[in-house]
C-alpha positions as CSV (number, residue, x, y, z in Angstrom):
1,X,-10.4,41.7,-4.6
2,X,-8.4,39.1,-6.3
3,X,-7.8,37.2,-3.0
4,X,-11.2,37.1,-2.3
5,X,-11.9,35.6,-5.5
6,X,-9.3,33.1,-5.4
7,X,-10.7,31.8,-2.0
8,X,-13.8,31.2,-3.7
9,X,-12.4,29.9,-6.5
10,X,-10.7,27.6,-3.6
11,X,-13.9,26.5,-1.8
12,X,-16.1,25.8,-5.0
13,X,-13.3,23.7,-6.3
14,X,-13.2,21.5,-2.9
15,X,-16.6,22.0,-2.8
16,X,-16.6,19.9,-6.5
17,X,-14.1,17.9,-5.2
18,X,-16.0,17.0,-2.2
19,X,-19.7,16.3,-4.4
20,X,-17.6,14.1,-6.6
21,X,-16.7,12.0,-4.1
22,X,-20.1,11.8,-2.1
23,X,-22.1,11.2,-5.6
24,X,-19.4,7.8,-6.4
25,X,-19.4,6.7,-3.2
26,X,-23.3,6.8,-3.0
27,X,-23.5,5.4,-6.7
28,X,-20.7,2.5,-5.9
29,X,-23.1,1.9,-2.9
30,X,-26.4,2.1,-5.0
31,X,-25.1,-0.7,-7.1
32,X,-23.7,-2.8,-5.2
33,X,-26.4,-2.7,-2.9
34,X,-24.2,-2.9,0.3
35,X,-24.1,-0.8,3.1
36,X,-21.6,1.2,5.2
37,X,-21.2,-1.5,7.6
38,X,-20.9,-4.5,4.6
39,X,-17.9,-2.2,3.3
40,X,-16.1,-2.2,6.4
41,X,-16.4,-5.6,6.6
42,X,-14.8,-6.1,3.5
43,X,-12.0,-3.9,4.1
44,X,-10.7,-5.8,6.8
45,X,-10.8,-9.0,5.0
46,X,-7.5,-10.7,4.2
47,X,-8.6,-10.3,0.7
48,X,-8.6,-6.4,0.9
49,X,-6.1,-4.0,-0.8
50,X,-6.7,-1.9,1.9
51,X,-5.3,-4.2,4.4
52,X,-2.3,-2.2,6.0
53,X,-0.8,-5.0,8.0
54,X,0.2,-9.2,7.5
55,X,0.1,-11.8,9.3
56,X,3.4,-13.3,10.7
57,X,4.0,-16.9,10.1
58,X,5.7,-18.6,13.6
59,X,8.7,-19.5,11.1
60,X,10.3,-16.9,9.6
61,X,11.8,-17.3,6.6
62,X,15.0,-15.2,7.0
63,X,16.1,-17.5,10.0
64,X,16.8,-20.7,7.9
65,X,19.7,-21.7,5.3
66,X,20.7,-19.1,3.0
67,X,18.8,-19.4,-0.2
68,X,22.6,-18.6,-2.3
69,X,25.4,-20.4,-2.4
70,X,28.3,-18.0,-3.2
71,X,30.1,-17.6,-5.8
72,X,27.0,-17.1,-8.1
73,X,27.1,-16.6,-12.0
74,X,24.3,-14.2,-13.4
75,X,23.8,-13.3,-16.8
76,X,27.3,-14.3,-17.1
77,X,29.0,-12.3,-14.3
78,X,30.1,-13.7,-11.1
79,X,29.5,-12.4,-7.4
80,X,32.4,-13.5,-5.6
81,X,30.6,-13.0,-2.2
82,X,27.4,-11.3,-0.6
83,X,27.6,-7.3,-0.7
84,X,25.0,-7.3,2.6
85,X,27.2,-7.9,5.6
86,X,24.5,-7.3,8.6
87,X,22.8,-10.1,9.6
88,X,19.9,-7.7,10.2
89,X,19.3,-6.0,6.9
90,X,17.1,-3.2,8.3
91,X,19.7,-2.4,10.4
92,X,21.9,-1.0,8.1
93,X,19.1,1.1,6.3
């Protein structure tokens, strides 16, 4: 009996879950006056926070002079030399 009222207890809370979402998603849509295919849109703009990827540039940045000029003095302490000795970072992840 108690496992069959935790599996309700289970699918009325997704089910809550799963209203929640439909009713702001229908409200945000209601105000904003934009449709399903306006959103998208949006979405893959470069201006999105959803956007998952970049753009490469044709130059990358990591190819030219180093940036440091060792040794360097930082809040007072000085690096005697760079600690990253692949020229491939990831690499050595």
């Amino acid at each position: 009996m108690d496992v069959l009222i935790n599996i309700i207890g289970f699918l009325g809370l997704g089910a809550l879950i799963i209203a929640a979402w439909v009713f702001a998603s229908s409200a945000k849509r209601y105000i904003t006056g934009e449709d399903l295919q306006d959103e998208m849109k949006a979405m893959e703009s470069d201006l999105s926070p959803y956007r998952h990827w970049k753009d490469r540039s044709d130059s990358d940045r990591r190819k030219q002079d180093p940036a440091n000029v060792f040794p360097l003095i930082i809040n007072g302490m000085e690096i005697k030399e760079d600690r990253r000795v692949h020229r491939d970072r990831r690499h050595a992840a």
